[in-house]
N, C-alpha and C positions, 0 to 999 in steps of 0.2 A: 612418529605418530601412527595409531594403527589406522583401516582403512576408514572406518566412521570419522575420523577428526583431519585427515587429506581433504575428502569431503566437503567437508564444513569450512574447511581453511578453503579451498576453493572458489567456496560460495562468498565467505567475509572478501577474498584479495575481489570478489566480481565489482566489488561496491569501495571498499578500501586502498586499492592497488592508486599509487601516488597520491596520496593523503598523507600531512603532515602528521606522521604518530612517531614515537621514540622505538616504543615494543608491542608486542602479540606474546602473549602468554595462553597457551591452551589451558582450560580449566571445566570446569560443570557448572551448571549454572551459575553466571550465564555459561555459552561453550569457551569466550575470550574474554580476555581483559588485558585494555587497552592503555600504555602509560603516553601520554599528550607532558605538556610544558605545563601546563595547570592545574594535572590532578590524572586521574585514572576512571575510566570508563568500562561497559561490560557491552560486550554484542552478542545478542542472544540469536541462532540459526533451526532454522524450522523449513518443512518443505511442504509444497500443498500438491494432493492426489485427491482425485474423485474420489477414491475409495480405500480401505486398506487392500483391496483384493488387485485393484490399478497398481500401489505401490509394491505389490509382491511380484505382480505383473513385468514390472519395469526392474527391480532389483533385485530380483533372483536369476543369477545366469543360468541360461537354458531353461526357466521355468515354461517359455513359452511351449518351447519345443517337446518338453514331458508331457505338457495337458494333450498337447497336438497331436503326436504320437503313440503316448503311449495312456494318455485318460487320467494320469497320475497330478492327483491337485496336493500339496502342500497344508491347506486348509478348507476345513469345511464350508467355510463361508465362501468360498472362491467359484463351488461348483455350478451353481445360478449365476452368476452375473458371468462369467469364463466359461460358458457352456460350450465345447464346438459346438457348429454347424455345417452343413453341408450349403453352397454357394454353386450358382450360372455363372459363369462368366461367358459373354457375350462380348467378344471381338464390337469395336463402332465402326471399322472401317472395312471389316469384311477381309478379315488377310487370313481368315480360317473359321472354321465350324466351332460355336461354344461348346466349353466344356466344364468339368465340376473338378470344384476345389473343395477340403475343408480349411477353416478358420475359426476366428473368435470374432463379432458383429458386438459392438456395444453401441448407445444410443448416447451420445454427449448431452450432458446439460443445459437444460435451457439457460442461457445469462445471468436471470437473476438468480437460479437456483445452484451458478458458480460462483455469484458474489458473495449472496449468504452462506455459502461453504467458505469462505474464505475468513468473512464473518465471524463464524464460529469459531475457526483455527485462531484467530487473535485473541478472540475471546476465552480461551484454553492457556494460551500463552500467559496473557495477563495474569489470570489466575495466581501463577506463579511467580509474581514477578518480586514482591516481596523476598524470594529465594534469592534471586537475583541480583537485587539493588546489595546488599549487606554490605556495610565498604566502599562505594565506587558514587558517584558523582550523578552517574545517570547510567539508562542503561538501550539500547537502542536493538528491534527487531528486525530480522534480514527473510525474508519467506521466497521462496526461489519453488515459483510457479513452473512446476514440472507437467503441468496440463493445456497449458497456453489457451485458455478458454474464449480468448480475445483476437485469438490471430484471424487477419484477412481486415478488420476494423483499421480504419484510419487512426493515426498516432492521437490527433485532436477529437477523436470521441472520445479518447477513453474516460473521462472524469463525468461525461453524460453518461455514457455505459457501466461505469463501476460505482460511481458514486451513489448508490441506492440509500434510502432511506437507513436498512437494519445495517450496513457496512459506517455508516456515519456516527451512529449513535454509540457501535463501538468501538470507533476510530477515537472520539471525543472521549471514550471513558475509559481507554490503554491510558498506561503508566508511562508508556515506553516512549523516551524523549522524539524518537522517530523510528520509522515502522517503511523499509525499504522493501519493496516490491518488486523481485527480479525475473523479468517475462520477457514473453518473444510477443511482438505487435507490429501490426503494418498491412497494410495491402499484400495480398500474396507475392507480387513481383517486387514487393519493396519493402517487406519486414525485418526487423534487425531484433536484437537480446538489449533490452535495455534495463535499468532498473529508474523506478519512480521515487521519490519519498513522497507517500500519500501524505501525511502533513503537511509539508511544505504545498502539496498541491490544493490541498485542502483551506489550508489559509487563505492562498493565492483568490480562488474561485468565491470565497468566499467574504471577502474584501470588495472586488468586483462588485459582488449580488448587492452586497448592503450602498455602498457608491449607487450604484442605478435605483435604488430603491428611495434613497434621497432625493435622487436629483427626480423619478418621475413624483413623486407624493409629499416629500420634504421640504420642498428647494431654500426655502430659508434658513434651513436647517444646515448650520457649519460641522464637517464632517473632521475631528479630530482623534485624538490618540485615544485618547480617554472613553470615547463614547465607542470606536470601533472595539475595544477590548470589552464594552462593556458589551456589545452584538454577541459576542463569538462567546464569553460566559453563559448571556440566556441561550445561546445556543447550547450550550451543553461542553461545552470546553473548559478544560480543566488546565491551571497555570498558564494563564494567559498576561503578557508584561508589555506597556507602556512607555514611551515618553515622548516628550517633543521640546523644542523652541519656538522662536520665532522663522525660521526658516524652513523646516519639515517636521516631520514627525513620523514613528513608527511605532508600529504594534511587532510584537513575538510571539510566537506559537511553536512548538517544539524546537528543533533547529533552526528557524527560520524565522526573520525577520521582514515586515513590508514595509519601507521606506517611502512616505511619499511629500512630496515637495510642494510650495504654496501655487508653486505653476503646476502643479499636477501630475508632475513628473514619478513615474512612480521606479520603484529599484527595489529587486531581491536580496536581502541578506542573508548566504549561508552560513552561520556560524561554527557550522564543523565541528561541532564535539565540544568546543571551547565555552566556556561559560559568558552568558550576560555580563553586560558592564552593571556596575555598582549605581548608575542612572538611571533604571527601569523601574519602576512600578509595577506590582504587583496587583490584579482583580480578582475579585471574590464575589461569589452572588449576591453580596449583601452591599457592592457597591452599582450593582446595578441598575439606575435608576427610572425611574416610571415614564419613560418615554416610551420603554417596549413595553406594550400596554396591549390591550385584545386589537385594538383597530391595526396596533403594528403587527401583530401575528396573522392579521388576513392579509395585509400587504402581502408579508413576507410569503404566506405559502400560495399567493396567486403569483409571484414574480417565481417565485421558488420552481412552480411548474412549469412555469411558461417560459423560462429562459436556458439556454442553452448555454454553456459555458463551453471556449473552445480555445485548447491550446497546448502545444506537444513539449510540455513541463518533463521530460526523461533524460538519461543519461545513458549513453554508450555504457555495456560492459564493460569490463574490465579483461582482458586477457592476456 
């Protein structure tokens, strides 16, 4: 493999590495395709930089060192945002006189103006996704956060901190059976590489929100398989599957199932690439019924605001 597809294989074993798969075939859209016991999948791999000029920044060896030395940029667009400068540095403890360096000063993004970059990057992905799917069962995104826009944040903010409004609505309208998020988070003394599946976490929280939104404004209102799948449609989710008995019941949403029991017990199903049982049901907007109504929509977006969801939903790298 040349050096772009080590790369990328790299980034698949960060999320992949002892998972139950047969093969890895490197291909183009997607970049893999994945043979399971049941069929054959595609893993699509993408990276997220502030900027193109960030990514030239970081993968071009010695690029730093030419602007630095010798003013030599690679691209036009590079020269504004990679401008040297001339820098004080000022000793804190006094062990010598300051003095002057030059460098490159960039201003990091505000939060939400790294989320909606991120936003966008899926929203690009998708685009393509029909490329993608031809042949294969499903096909699942891998984006390997090369900016770490979240480091120093506690693991259990991050779904309060990322989960923005414009990151949701095109979370809910990706193709991509699940959308793996590989980043550095943590308290500075205690950050690790982990990756998330924003769907799975996105169900998760969002299961929760509708739970508390009954029990404060519903309460006689029985919370089943059928009516959660029918939340998460008006919400804007797309293939969303059911079922239950008399004993529990669960809803699906991308990889991921929510189990919950008549004691209340609740349980994550990862389904890992492998396909729904022949038991699910399937929802559609057109089975959604008039229970979420305008009154349900102020509920929803006063709880919406007001609540906090917190919980460190990640997974260890892979190495």
């Amino acid at each position: 493999m040349d050096m772009k597809k080590n790369k990328e294989r790299t980034i698949f074993d960060f999320v992949y590495t002892g998972r139950l798969i047969d093969s890895v075939t490197p291909t183009e859209e997607p970049d893999f395709k994945v043979k399971k016991a049941d069929g054959e999948f595609g893993v699509e791999i993408t990276e997220f930089y502030f900027s193109h000029s960030q990514a030239r920044l970081k993968n071009i060896p010695a690029y730093f060192n030419e602007i630095l030395d010798k003013k030599k940029y690679r691209h036009k667009d590079d020269v504004v945002p990679l401008e040297v400068k001339e820098f004080t540095v000022m000793p804190g403890d006094n062990r010598g006189p300051s003095f002057k360096v030059e460098g490159i000063i960039q201003e990091r993004p505000k939060i939400d103006e790294y989320v909606n970059k991120i936003a966008e990057l899926i929203e690009h992905k998708n685009k393509r996704f029909k490329n993608y799917v031809t042949g294969l069962s499903h096909v699942n995104l891998i984006i390997l956060d090369d900016e770490h826009g979240l480091l120093g944040a506690p693991i259990d903010k991050f779904h309060h901190l990322f989960f923005q409004p414009q990151l949701e609505k095109v979370l809910m309208n990706a193709d991509f059976r699940e959308i793996f998020f590989v980043t550095r988070i943590g308290e500075f003394n205690s950050s690790k590489n982990v990756y998330i599946p924003l769907k799975m976490l996105f169900l998760v929280a969002e299961i929760f929100l509708f739970n508390f939104i009954l029990d404060k404004e519903y309460p006689d209102k029985q919370m089943t398989s059928q009516l959660c799948a029918e939340y998460l449609t008006w919400r804007g989710a797309k293939n969303v599957y059911f079922k239950g008995n008399s004993d529990e019941f669960e809803v699906a949403y991308g990889n991921t199932g929510v189990v919950i029991s008549n004691s209340n017990r609740v349980n994550i199903n990862d389904y890992s690439d492998f396909a729904l049982s022949a038991d699910f049901n399937s929802m559609t907007i057109s089975g959604v019924s008039s229970f979420f109504d305008g009154a349900f929509l102020r509920f929803f977006e006063k709880y919406k605001y007001d609540c906090v969801f917190s919980m460190e939903l990640c997974f260890d790298v892979n190495r």
